[in-house]
C-alpha positions as CSV (number, residue, x, y, z in Angstrom):
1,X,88.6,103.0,122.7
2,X,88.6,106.3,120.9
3,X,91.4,107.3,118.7
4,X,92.4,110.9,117.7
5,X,92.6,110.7,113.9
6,X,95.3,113.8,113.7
7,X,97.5,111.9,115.7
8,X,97.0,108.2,114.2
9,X,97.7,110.0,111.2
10,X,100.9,111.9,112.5
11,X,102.4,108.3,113.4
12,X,101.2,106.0,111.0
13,X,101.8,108.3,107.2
14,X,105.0,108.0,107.8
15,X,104.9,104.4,108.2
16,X,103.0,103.8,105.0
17,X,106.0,105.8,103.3
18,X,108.7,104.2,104.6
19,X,106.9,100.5,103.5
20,X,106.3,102.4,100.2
21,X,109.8,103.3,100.0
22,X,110.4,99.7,101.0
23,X,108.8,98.3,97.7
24,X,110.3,100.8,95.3
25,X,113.6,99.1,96.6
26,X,112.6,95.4,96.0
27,X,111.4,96.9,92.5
28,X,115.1,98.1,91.8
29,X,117.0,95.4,92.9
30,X,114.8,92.8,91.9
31,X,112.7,90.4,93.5
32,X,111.6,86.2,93.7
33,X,107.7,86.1,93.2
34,X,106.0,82.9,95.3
35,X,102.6,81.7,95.1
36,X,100.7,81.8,98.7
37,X,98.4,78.7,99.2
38,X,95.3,80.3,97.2
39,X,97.6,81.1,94.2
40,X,97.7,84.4,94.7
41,X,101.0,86.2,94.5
42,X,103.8,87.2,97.3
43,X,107.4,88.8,97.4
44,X,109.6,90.3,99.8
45,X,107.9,93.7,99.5
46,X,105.1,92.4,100.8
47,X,106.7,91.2,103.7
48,X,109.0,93.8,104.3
49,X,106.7,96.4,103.9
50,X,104.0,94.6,106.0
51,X,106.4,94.3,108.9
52,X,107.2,98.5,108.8
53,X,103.6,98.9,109.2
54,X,103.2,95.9,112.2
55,X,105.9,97.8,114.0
56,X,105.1,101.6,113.8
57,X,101.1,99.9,115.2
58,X,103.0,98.3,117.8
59,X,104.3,101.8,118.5
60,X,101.3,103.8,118.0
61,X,98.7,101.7,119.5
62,X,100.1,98.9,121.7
63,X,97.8,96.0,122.2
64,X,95.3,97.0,119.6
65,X,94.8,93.6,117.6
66,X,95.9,93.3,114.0
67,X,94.6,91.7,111.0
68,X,97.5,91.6,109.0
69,X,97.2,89.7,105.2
70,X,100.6,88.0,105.1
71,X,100.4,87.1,108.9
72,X,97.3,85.6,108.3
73,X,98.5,83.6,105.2
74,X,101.2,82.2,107.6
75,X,98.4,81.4,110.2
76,X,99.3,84.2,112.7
77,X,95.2,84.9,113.1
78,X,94.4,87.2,116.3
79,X,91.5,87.1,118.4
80,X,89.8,90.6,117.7
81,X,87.2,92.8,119.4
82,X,85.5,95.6,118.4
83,X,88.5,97.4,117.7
84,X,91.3,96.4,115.5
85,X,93.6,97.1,113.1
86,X,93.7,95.6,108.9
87,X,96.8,96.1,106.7
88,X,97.8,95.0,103.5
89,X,101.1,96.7,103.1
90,X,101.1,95.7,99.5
91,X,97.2,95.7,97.5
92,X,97.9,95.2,93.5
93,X,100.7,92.8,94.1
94,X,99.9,91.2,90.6
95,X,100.2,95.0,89.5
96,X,103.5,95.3,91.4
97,X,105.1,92.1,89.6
98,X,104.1,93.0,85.8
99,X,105.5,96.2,86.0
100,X,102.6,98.5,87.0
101,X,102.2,101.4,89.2
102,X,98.4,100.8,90.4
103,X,100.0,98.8,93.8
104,X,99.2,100.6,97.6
105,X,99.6,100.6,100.9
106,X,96.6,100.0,103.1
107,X,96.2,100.7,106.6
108,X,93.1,100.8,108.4
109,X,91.4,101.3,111.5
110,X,88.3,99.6,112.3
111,X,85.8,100.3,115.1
112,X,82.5,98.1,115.8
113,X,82.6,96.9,112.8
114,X,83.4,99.7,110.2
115,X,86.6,101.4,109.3
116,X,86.9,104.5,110.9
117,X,90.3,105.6,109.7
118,X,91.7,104.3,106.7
119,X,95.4,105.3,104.9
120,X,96.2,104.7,101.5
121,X,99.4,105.0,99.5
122,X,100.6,104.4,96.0
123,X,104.4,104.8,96.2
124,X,104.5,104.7,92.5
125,X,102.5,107.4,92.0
126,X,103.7,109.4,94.7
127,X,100.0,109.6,95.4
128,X,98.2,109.6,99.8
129,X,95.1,109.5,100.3
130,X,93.8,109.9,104.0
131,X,91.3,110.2,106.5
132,X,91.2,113.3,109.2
133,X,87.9,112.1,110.9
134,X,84.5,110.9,110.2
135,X,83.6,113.6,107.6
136,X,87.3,114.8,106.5
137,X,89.6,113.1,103.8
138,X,92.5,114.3,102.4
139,X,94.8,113.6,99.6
140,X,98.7,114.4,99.3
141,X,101.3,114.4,96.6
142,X,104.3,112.9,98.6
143,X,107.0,110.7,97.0
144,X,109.0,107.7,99.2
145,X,111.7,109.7,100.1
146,X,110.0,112.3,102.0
147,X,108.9,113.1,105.6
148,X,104.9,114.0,105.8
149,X,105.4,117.0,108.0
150,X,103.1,119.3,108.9
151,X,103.9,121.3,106.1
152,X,103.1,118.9,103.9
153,X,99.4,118.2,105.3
154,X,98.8,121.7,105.8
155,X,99.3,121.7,101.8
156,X,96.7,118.3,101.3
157,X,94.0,118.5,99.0
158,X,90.7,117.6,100.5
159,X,88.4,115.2,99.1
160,X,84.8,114.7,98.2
161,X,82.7,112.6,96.6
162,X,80.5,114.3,93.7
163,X,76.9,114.9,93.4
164,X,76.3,111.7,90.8
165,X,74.1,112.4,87.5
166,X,72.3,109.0,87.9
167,X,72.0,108.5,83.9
168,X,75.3,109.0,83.0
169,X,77.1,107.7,85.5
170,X,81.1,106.8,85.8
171,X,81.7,103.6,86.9
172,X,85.5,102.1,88.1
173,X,86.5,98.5,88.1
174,X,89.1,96.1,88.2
175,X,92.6,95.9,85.8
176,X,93.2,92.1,87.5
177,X,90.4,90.8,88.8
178,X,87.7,91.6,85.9
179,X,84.2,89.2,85.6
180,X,81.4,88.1,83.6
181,X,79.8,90.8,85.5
182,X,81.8,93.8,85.4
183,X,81.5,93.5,81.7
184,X,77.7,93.1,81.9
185,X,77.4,96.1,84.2
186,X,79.7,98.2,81.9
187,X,77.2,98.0,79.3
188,X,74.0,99.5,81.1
189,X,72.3,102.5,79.5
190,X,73.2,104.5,82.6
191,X,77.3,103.8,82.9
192,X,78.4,106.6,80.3
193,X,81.7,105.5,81.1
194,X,84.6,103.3,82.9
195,X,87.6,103.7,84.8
196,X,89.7,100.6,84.9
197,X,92.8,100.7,87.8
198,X,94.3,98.2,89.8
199,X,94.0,98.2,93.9
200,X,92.4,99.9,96.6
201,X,92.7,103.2,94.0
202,X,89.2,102.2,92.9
203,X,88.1,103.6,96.0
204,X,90.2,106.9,95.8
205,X,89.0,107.6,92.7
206,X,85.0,107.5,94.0
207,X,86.1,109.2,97.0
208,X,88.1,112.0,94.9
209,X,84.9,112.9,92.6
210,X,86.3,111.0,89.2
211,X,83.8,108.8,90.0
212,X,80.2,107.4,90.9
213,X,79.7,103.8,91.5
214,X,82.4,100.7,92.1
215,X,80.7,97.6,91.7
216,X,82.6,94.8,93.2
217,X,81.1,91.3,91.9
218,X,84.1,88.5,92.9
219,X,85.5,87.7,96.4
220,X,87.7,90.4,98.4
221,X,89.2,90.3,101.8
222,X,88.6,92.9,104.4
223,X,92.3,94.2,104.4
224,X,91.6,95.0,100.7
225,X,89.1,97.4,101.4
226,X,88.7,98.6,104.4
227,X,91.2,101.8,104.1
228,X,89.4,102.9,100.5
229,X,86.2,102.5,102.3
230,X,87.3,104.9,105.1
231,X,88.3,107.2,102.8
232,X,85.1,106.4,100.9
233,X,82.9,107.4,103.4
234,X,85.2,110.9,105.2
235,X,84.7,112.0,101.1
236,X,81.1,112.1,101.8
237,X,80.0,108.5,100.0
238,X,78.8,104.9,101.3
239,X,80.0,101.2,100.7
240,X,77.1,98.6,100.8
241,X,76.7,95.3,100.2
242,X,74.6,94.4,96.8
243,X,71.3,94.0,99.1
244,X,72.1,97.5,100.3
245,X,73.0,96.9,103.9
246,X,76.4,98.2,105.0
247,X,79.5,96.5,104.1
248,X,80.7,95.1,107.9
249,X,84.1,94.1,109.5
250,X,85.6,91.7,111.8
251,X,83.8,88.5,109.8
252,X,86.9,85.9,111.5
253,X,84.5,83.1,110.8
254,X,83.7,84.1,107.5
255,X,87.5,84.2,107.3
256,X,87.3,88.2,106.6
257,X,86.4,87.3,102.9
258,X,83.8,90.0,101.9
259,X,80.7,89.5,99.9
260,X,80.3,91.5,96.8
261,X,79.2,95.2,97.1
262,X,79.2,98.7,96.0
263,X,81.4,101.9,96.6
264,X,78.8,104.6,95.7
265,X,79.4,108.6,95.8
266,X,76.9,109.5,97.5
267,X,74.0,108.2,99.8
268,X,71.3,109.1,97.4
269,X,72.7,106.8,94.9
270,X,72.8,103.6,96.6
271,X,69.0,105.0,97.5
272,X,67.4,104.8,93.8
273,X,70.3,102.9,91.8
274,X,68.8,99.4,90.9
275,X,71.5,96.9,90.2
C-alpha cells in the first residue's frame, strides 16, 4: 500500500494540532493524573488527544491498523501487517504533569517494518516537525490555534542532519528517564557536550543538526519513537540498535517494547563510532 506523504501530511497536521490544542486545554482547566498498570502516568489529554488522532486516521486511511498507546493500555491490541499506523498523542506525559513544555504529539506511519512517515508536535512550543518523503523533513513554527495551510508549509524550514566531528561530538538524552548509563556515556572523551529534553524532541534535535548521537540505554515502546525516527532518517541520519542493525517495527510479540539503540546524524557515524 503506497501512501502519498503530501497528502498524509495535508490530513493528518491538522490532526496533531487540534490534539495539541486539546492538551493545552486540559493544562488550563486542570486535570486528574492516574497511574496506568506499569506506573506510568495518564490524564484526560492523553485520551482526548489520542482519540482526535484515531479519528482523523479513520478518515485518512480507513482500515489501515493502528497501534495506539492508550488503546493498548486498555487492551484494544490490533492484528497488524506490514503497514500500520503508531500514535502517542501525548509523549512526555511526566513532562506534561510537572509543568513542562518538552511533551509531543506523535504520529507515525510504518511500512515493512520501519517508519516511513512520522509527525511530531510540541503544542507548547508551538514547534512541527514533519516528514515530506523518504529524503525530505521539514519543520514549522505553528501554534494550537492555527490551520497548517499551504501557506504555512510553503514557509517550513527544512531539516538536515549535520556532518558530525566524531571527537567532539553533541550528544542528547533524557530529562525523565536518565540511567547509570547515560551518565557514563556523558563522560567519554569524545561527547564535548549534552542536550538534555524530554520526549520524542530528542530526535528533532539530531534530525535538525543541534545534534550527533542519541543514545537510548532503558526500555522504550515503538509509539515513542517511531515518528522522531522518521523524521530522523528524511533529515539525512539513521536509528540502530546498539549492535548496529536497524531499529525494526511491528515487534507484537515482543509487545512493541524496543531494545536500546542509537539516533545518529549521519550514516558514517554509526559506521566508526564504538560504543
Amino acid at each position: 500500500m503506497d501512501f502519498d506523504h503530501t497528502k498524509l501530511a495535508d490530513r493528518l497536521l491538522p490532526a496533531a494540532i487540534a490534539a495539541g490544542a486539546a492538551i493545552l486545554r486540559h493544562r488550563r482547566v486542570g486535570f486528574a493524573v492516574e497511574s496506568k498498570a506499569d506506573r506510568s502516568p495518564v490524564t484526560a489529554a492523553d485520551r482526548e488527544a489520542e482519540e482526535i488522532i484515531l479519528e482523523a486516521l479513520q478518515r485518512a486511511a480507513p482500515g489501515v491498523p493502528v497501534v495506539a498507546e492508550e488503546a493498548m493500555s486498555r487492551g484494544d491490541r490490533p492484528a497488524i501487517g506490514s503497514t500500520f499506523f503508531l500514535v502517542d498523542a501525548l509523549d512526555g506525559t511526566r513532562e506534561f504533569v510537572a509543568g513542562g513544555a518538552e511533551f509531543t504529539v506523535n504520529i507515525a506511519l510504518v511500512v515493512d517494518r520501519t517508519p516511513q512517515f512520522g509527525i511530531v508536535y510540541a503544542p507548547a512550543l508551538s514547534q512541527l516537525y514533519f516528514t515530506l518523503g523518504a529524503d525530505s523533513a521539514a519543520s514549522l513554527s505553528i501554534p494550537p490555534d492555527v490551520e497548517p495551510t499551504s501557506v504555512f508549509k510553503a514557509n517550513a524550514t527544512p531539516l538536515h542532519t549535520r556532518e558530525p566531528d566524531p571527537e567532539r561530538l553533541v550528544s542528547v538524552n533524557s530529562r525523565s528517564h536518565r540511567t547509570a548509563e547515560d551518565d557514563r556515556f556523558q563522560v567519554d572523551p569524545r561527547i564535548a557536550s549534552t542536550r538534555t529534553i524530554g520526549s520524542s524532541l530528542k530526535f528533532c534535535l539530531v534530525a535538525k543538526g543541534e545534534a550527533d548521537i542519541y543514545p537510548r540505554f532503558g526500555a522504550t515502546n515503538e509509539w515513542d519513537t517511531a515518528a522522531g525516527h522518521a523524521i530522523v532518517l528524511a533529515a539525512g541520519g539513521l536509528v540502530t540498535t546498539f549492535e548496529k542493525e536497524p531499529l525494526l517495527y511491528g515487534k507484537a510479540d515482543a509487545n512493541f517494547v524496543n531494545p536500546p539503540f542509537v539516533a545518529w546524524a549521519r550514516p558514517s557515524l554509526a559506521e566508526t563510532f564504538r560504543l
